[in-house]
PyMOL Python script that loads the backbone (N, CA, C, O; Angstrom):
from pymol import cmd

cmd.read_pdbstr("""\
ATOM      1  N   UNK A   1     -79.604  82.359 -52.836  1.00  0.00           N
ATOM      2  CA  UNK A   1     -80.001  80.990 -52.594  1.00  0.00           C
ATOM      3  C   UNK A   1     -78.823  80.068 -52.912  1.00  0.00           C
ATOM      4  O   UNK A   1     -78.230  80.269 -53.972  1.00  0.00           O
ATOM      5  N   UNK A   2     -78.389  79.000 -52.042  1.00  0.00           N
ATOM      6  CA  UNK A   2     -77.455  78.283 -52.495  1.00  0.00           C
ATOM      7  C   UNK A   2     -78.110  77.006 -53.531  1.00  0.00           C
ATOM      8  O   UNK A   2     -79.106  76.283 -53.507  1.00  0.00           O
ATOM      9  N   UNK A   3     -77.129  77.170 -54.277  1.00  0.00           N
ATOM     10  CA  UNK A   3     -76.808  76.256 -55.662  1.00  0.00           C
ATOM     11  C   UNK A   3     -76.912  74.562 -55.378  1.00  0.00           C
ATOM     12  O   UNK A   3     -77.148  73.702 -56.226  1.00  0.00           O
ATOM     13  N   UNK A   4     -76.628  74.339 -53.731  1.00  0.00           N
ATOM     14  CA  UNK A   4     -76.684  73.069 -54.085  1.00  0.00           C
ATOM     15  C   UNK A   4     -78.058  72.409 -53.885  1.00  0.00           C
ATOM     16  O   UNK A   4     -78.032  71.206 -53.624  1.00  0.00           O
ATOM     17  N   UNK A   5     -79.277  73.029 -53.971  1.00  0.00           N
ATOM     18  CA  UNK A   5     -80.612  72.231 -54.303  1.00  0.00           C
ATOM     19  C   UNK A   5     -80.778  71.143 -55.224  1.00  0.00           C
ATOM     20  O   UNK A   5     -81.107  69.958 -55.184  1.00  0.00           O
ATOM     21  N   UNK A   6     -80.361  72.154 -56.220  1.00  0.00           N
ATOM     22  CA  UNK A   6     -80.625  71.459 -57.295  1.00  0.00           C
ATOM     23  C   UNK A   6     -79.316  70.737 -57.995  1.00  0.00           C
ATOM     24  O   UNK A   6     -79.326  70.292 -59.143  1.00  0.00           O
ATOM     25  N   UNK A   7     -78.029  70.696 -56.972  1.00  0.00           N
ATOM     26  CA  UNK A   7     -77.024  69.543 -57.640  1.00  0.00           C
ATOM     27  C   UNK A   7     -76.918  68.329 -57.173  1.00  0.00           C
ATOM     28  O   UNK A   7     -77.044  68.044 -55.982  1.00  0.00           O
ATOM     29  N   UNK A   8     -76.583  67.221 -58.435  1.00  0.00           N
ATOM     30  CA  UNK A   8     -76.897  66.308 -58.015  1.00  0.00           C
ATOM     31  C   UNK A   8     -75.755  65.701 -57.015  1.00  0.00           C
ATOM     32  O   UNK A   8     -75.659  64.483 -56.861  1.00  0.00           O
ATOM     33  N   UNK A   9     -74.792  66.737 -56.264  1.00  0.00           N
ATOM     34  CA  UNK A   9     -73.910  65.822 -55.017  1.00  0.00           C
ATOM     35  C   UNK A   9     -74.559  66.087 -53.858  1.00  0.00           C
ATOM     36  O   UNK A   9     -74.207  65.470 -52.853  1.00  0.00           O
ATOM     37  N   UNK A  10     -75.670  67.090 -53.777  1.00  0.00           N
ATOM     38  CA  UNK A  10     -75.537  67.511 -52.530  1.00  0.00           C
ATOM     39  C   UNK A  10     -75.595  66.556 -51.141  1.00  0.00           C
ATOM     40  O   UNK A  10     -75.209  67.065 -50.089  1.00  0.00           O
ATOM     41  N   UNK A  11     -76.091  65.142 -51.151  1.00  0.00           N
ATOM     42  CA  UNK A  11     -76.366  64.274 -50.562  1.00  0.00           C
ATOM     43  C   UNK A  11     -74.947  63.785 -50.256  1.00  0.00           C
ATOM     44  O   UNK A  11     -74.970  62.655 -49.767  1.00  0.00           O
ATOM     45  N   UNK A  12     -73.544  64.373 -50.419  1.00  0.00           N
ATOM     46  CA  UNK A  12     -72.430  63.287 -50.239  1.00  0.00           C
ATOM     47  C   UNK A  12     -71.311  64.681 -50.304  1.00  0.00           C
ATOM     48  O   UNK A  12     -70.106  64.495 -50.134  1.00  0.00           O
ATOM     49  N   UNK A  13     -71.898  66.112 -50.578  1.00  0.00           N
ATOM     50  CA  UNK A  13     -70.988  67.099 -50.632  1.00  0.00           C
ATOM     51  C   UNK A  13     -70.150  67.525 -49.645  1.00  0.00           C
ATOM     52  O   UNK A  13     -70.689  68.609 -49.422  1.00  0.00           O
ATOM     53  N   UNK A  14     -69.142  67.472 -48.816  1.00  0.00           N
ATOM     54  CA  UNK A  14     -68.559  67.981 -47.966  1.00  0.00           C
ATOM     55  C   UNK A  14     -68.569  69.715 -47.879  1.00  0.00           C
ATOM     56  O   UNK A  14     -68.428  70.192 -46.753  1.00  0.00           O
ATOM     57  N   UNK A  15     -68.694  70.431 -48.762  1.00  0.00           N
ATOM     58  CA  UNK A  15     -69.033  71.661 -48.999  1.00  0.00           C
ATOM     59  C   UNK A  15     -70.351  71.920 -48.330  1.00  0.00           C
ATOM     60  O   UNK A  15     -70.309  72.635 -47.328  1.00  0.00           O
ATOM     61  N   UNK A  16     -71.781  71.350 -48.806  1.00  0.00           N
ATOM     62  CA  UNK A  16     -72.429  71.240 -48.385  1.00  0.00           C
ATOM     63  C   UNK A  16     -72.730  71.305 -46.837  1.00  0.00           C
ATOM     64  O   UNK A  16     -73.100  72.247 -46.137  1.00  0.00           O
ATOM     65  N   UNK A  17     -72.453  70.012 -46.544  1.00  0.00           N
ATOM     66  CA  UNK A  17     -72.265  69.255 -45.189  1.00  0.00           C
ATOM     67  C   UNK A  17     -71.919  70.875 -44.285  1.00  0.00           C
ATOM     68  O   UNK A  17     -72.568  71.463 -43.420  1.00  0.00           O
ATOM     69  N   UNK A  18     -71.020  71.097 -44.751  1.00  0.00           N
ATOM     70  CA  UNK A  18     -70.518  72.244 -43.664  1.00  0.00           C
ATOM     71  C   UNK A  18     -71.710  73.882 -43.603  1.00  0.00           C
ATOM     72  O   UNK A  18     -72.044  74.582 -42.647  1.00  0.00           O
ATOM     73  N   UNK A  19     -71.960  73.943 -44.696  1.00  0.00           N
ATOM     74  CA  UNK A  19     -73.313  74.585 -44.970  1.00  0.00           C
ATOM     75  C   UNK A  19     -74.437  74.451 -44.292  1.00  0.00           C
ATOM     76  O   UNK A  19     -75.322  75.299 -44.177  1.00  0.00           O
ATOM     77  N   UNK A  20     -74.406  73.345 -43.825  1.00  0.00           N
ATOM     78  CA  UNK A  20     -75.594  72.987 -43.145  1.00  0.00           C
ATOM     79  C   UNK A  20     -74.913  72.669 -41.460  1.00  0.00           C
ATOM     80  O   UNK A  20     -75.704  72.421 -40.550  1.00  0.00           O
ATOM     81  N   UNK A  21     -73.922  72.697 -41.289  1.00  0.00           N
ATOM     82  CA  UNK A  21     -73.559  73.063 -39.966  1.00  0.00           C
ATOM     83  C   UNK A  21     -73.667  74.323 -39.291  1.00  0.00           C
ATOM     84  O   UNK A  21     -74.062  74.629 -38.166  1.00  0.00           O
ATOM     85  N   UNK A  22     -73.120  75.116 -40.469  1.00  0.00           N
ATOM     86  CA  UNK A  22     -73.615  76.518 -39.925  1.00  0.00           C
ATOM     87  C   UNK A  22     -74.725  76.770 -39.768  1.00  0.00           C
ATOM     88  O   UNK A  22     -74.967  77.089 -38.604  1.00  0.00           O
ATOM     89  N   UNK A  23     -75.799  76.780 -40.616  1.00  0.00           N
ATOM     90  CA  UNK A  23     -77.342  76.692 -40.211  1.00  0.00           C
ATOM     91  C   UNK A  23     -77.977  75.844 -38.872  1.00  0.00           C
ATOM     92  O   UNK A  23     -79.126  75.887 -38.431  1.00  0.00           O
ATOM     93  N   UNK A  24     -77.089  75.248 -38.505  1.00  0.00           N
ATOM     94  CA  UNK A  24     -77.444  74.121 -37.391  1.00  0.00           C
ATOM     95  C   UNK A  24     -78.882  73.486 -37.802  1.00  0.00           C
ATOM     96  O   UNK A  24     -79.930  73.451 -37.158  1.00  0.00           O
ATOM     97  N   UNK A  25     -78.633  73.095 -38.839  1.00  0.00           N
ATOM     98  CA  UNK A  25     -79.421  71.785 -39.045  1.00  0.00           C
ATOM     99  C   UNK A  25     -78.957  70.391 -39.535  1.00  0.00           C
ATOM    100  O   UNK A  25     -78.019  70.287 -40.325  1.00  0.00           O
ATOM    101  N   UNK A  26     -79.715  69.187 -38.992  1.00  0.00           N
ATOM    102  CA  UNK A  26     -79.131  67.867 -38.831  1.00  0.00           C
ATOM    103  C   UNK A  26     -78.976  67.939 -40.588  1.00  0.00           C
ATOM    104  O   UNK A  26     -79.580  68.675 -41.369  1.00  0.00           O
ATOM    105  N   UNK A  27     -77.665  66.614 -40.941  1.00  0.00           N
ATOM    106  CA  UNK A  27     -77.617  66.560 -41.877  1.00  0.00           C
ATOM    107  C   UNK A  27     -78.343  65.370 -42.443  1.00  0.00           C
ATOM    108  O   UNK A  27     -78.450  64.330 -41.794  1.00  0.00           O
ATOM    109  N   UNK A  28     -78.914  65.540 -43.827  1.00  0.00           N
ATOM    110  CA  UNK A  28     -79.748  64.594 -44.551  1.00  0.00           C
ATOM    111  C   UNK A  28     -78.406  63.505 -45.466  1.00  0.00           C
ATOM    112  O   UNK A  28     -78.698  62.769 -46.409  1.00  0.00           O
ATOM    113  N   UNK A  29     -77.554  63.599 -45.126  1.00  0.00           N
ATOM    114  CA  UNK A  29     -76.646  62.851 -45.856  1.00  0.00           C
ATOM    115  C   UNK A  29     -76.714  61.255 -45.477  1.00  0.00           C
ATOM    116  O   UNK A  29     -76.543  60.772 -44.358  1.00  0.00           O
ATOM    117  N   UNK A  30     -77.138  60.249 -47.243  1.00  0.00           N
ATOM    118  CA  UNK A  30     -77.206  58.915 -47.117  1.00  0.00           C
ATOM    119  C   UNK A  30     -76.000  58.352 -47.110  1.00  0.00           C
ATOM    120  O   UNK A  30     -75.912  57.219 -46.635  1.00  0.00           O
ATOM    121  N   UNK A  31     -74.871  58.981 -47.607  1.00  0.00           N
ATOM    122  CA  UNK A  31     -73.703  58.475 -48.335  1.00  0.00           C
ATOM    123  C   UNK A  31     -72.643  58.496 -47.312  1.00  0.00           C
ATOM    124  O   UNK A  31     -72.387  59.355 -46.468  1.00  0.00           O
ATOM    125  N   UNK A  32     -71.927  57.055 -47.642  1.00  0.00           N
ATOM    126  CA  UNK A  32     -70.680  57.146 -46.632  1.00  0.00           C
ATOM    127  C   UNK A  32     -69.301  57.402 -47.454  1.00  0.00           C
ATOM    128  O   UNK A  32     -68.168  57.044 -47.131  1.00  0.00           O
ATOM    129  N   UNK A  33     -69.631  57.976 -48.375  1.00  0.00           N
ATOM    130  CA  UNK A  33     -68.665  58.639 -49.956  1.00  0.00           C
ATOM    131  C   UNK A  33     -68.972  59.681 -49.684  1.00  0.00           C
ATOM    132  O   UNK A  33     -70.126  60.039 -49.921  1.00  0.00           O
ATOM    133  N   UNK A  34     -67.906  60.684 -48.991  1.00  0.00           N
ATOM    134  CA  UNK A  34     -67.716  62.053 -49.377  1.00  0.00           C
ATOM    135  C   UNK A  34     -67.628  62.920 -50.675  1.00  0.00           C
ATOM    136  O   UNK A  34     -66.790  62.175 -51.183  1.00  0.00           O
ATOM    137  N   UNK A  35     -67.737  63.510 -51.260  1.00  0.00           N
ATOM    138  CA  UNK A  35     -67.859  64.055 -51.908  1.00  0.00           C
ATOM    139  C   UNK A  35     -66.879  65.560 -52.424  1.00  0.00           C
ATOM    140  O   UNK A  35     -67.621  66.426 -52.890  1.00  0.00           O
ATOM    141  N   UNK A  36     -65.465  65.929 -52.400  1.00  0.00           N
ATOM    142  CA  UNK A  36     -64.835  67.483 -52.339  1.00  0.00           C
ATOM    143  C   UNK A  36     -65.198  68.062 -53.681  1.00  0.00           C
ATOM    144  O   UNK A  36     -64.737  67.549 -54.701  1.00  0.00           O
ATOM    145  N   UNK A  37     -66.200  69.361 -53.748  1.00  0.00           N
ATOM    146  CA  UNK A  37     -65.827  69.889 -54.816  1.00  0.00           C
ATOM    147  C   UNK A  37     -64.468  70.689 -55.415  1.00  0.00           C
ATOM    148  O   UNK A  37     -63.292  70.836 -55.082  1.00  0.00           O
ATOM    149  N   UNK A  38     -65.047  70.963 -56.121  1.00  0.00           N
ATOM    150  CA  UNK A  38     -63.768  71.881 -56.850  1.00  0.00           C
ATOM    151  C   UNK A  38     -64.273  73.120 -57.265  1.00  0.00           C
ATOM    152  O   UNK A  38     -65.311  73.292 -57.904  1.00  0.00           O
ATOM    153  N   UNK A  39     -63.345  74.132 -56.798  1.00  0.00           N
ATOM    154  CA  UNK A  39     -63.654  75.679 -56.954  1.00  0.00           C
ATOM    155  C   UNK A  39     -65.152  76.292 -56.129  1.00  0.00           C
ATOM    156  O   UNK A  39     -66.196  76.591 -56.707  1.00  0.00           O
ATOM    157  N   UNK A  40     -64.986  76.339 -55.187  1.00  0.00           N
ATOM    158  CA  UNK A  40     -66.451  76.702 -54.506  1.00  0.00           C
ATOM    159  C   UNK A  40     -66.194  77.710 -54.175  1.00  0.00           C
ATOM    160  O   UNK A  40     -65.070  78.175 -53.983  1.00  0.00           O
ATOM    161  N   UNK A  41     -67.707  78.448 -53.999  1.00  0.00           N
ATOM    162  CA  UNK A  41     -67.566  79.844 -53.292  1.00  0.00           C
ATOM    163  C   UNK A  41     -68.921  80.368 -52.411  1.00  0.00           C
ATOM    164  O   UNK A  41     -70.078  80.602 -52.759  1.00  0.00           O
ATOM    165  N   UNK A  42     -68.377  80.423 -51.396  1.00  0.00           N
ATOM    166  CA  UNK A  42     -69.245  80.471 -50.449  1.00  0.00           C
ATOM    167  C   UNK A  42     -69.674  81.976 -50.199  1.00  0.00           C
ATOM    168  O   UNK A  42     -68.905  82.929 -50.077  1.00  0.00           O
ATOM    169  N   UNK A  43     -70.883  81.992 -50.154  1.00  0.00           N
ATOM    170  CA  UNK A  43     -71.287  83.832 -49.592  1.00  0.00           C
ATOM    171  C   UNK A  43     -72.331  83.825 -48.202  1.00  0.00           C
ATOM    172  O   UNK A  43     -73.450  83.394 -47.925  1.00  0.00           O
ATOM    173  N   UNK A  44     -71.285  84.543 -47.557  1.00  0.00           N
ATOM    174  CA  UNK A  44     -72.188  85.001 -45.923  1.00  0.00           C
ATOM    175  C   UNK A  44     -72.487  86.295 -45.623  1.00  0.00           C
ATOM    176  O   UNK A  44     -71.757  87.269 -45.439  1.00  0.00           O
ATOM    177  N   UNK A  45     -73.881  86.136 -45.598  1.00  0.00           N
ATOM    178  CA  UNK A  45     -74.466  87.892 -45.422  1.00  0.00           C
ATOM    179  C   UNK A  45     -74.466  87.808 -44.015  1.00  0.00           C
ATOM    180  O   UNK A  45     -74.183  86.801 -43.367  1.00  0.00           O
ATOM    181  N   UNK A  46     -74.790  88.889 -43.579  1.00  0.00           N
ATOM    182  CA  UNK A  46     -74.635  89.394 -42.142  1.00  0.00           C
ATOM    183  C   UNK A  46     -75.796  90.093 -41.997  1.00  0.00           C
ATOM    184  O   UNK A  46     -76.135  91.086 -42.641  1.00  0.00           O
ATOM    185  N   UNK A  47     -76.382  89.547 -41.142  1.00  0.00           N
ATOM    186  CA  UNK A  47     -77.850  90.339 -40.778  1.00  0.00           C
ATOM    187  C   UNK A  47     -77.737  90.672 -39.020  1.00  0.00           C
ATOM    188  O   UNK A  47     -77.488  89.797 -38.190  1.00  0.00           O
ATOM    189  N   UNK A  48     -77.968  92.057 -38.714  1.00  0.00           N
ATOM    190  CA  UNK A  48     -77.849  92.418 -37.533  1.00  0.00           C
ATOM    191  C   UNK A  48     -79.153  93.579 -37.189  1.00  0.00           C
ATOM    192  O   UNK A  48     -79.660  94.479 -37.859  1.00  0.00           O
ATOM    193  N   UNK A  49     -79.395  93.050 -35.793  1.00  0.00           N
ATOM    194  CA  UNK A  49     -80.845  94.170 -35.280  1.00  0.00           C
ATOM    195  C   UNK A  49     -80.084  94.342 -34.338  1.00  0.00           C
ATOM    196  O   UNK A  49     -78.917  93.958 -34.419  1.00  0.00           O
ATOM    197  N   UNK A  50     -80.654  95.071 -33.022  1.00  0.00           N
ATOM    198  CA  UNK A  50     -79.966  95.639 -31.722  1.00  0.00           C
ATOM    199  C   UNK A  50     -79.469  94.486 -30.774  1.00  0.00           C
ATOM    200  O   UNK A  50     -78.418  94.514 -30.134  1.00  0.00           O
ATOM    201  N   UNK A  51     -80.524  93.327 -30.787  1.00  0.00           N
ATOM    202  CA  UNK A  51     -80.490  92.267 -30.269  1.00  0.00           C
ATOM    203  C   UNK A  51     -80.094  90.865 -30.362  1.00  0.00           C
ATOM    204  O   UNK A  51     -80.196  89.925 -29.575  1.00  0.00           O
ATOM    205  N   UNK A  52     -79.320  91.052 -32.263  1.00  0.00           N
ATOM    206  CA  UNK A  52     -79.267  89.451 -32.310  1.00  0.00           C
ATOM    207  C   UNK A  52     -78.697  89.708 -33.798  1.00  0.00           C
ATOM    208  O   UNK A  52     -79.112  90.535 -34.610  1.00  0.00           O
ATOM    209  N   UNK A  53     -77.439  88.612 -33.974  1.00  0.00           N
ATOM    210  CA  UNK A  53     -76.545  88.697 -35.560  1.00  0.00           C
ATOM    211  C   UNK A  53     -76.854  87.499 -36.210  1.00  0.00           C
ATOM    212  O   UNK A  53     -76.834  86.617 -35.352  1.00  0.00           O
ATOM    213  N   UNK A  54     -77.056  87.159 -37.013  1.00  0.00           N
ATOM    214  CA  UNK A  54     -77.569  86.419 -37.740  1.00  0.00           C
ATOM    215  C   UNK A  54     -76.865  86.117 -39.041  1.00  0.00           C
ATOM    216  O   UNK A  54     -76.659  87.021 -39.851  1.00  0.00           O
ATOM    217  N   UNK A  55     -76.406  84.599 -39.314  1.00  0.00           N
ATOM    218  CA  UNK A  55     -75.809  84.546 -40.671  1.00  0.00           C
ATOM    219  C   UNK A  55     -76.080  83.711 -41.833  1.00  0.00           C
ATOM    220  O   UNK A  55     -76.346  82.521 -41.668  1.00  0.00           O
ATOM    221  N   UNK A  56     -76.038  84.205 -42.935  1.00  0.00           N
ATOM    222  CA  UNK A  56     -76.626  83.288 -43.937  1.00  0.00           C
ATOM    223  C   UNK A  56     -75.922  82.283 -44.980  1.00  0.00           C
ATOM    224  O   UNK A  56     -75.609  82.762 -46.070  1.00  0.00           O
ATOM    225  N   UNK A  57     -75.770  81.521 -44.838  1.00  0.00           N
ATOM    226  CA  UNK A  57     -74.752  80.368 -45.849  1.00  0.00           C
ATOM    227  C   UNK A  57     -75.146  80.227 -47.036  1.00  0.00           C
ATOM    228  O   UNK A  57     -76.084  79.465 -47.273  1.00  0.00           O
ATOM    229  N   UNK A  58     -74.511  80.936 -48.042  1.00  0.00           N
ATOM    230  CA  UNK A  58     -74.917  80.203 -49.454  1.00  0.00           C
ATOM    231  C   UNK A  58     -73.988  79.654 -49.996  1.00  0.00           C
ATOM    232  O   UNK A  58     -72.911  80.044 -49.545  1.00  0.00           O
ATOM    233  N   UNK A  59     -73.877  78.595 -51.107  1.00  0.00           N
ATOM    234  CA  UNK A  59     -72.614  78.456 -51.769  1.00  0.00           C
ATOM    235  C   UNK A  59     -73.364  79.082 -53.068  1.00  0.00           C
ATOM    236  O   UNK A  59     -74.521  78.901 -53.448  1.00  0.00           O
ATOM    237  N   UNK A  60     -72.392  79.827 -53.589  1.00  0.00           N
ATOM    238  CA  UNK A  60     -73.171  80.480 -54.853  1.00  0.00           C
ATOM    239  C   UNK A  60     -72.070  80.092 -56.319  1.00  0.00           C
ATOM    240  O   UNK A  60     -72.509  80.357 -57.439  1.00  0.00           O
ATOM    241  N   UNK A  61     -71.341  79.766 -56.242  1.00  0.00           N
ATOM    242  CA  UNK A  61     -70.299  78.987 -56.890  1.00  0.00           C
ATOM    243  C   UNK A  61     -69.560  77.754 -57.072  1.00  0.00           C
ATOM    244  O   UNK A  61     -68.463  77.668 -56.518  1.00  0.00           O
ATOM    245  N   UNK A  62     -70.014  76.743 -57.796  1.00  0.00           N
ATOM    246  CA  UNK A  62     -69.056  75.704 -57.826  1.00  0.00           C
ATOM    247  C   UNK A  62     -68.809  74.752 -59.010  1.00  0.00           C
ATOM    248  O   UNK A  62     -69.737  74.262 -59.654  1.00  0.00           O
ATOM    249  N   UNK A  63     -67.179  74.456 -59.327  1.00  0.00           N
ATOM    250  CA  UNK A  63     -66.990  73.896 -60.758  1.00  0.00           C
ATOM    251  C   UNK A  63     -67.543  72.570 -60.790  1.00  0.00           C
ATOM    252  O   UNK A  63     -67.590  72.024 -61.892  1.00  0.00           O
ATOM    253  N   UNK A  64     -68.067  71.814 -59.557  1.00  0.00           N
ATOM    254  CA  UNK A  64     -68.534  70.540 -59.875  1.00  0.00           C
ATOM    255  C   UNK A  64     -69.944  70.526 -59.467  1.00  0.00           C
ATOM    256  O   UNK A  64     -70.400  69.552 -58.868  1.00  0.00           O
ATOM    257  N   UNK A  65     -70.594  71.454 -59.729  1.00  0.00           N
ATOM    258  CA  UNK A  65     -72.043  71.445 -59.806  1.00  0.00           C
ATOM    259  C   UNK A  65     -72.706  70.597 -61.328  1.00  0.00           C
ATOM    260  O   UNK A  65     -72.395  70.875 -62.486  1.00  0.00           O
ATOM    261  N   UNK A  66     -73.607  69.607 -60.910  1.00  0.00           N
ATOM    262  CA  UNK A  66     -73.991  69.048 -61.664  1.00  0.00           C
ATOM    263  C   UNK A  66     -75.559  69.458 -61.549  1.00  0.00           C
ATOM    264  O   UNK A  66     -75.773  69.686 -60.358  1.00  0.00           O
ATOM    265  N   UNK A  67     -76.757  69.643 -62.326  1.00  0.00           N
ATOM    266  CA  UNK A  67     -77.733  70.053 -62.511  1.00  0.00           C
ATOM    267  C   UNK A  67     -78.378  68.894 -62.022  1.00  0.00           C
ATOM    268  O   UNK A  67     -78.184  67.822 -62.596  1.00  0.00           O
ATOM    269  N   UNK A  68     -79.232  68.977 -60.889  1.00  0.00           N
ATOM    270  CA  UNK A  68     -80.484  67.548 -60.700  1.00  0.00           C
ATOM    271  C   UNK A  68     -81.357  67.912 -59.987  1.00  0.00           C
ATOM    272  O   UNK A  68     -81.551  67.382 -58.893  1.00  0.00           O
ATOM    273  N   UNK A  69     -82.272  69.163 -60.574  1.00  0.00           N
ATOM    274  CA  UNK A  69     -83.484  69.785 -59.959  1.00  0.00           C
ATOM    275  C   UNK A  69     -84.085  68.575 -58.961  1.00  0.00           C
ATOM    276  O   UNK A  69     -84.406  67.407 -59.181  1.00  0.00           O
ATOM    277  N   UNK A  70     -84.083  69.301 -57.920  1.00  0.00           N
ATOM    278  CA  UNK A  70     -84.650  68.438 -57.084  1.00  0.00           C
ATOM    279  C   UNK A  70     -84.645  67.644 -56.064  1.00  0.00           C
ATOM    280  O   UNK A  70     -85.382  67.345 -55.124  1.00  0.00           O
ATOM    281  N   UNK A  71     -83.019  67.216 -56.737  1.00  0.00           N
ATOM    282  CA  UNK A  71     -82.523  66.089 -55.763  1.00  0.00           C
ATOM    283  C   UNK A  71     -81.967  65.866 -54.316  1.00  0.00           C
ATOM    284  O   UNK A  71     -81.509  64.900 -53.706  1.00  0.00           O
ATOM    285  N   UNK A  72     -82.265  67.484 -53.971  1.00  0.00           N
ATOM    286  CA  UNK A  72     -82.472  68.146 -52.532  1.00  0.00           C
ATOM    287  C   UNK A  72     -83.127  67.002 -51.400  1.00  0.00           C
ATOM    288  O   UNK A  72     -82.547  66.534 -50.420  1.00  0.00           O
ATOM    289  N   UNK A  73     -84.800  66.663 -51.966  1.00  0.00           N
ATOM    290  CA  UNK A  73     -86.091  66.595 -51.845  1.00  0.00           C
ATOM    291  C   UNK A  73     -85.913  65.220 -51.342  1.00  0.00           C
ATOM    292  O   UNK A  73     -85.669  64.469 -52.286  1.00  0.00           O
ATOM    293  N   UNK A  74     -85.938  64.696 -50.366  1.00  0.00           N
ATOM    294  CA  UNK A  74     -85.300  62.988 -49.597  1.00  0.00           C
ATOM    295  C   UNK A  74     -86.761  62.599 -49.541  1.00  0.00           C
ATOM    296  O   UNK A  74     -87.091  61.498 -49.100  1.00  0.00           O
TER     297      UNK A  74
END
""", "prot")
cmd.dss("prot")
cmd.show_as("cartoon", "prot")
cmd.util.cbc("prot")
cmd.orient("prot")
């Protein structure tokens, strides 16, 4: 599961932002303040059937994660 649910940049994260490009979903971002973390680490699983590849975006690492259960939730 990626980490940035519950941090409180995710609304302005450029890390993020791109996270959610790959998923191709619109972004919920209010902020016209970007946001760069520092030290991130991104993990992509690879899911494959006969018919179709599939990929999963997590960020599972980052030094400017700040804790704000929730603040996902717009």
């Amino acid at each position: 599961m990626c980490i940035c649910i519950n941090c409180r940049h995710i609304h302005n994260c450029t890390t993020y932002l791109v996270i959610q490009k790959q998923h191709k979903k619109n972004s919920k971002f209010t902020s016209q303040s970007y946001f760069v973390p520092l030290d991130t680490l991104v993990e992509v699983n690879i899911y494959q059937n006969i018919d179709d590849i599939k990929f999963e975006w997590d960020l599972t690492q980052c030094l400017s994660f700040v804790e704000k259960p929730g603040n996902w939730i717009m």
